[in-house]
One Martini backbone bead per residue (centre of mass of N, CA, C, O) as a GRO file, in nm:
protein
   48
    1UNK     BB    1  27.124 -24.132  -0.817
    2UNK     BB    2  27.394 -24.322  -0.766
    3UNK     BB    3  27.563 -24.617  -0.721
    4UNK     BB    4  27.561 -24.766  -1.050
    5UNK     BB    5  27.552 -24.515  -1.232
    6UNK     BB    6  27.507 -24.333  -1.529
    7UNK     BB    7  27.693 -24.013  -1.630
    8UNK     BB    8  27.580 -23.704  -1.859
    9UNK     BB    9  27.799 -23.436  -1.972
   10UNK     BB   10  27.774 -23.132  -2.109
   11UNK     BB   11  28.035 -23.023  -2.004
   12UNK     BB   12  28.232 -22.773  -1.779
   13UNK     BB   13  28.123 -22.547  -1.790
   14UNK     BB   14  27.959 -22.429  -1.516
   15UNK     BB   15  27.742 -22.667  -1.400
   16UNK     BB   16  27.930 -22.916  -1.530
   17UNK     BB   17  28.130 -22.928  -1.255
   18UNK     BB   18  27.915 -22.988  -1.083
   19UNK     BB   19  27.793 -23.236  -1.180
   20UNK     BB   20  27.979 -23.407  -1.134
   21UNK     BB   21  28.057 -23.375  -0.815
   22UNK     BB   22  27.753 -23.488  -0.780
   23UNK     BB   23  27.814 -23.757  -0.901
   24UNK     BB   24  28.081 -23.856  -0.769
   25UNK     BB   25  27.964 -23.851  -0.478
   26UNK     BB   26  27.696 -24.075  -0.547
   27UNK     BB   27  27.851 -24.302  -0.733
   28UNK     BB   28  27.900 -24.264  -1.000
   29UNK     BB   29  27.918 -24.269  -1.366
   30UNK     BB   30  28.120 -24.028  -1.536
   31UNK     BB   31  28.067 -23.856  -1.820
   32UNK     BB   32  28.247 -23.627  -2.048
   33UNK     BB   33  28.097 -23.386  -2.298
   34UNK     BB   34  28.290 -23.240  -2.576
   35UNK     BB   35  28.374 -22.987  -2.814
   36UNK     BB   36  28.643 -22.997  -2.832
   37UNK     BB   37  28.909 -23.023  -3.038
   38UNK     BB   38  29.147 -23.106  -2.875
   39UNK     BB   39  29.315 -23.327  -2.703
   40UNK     BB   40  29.289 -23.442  -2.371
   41UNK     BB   41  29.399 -23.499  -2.009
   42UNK     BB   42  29.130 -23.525  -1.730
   43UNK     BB   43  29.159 -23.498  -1.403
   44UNK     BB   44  28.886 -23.623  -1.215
   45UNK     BB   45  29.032 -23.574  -0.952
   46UNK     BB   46  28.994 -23.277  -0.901
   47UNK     BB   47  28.648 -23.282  -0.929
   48UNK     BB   48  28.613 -23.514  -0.680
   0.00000   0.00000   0.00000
């Protein structure tokens, strides 16, 4: 994993959110999938 690689998230709970982090770190590209019933938006710069 480093920069210009697709980093696929399952969840935010737990894990999920320190995931996203080191993904992000490395220069990834991160997408968060996520089983949620109704639509939000988040600022994922919030977590990395």
């Amino acid at each position: 994993m480093g920069p210009g690689s697709r980093v696929g998230v399952a969840g935010l709970g737990g894990p999920g959110h320190l995931a996203v982090k080191v993904a992000v770190a490395l220069g990834a590209m991160t997408s968060v999938i996520s089983d949620v019933r109704y639509r939000f938006v988040l600022d994922m710069s919030d977590l990395g």
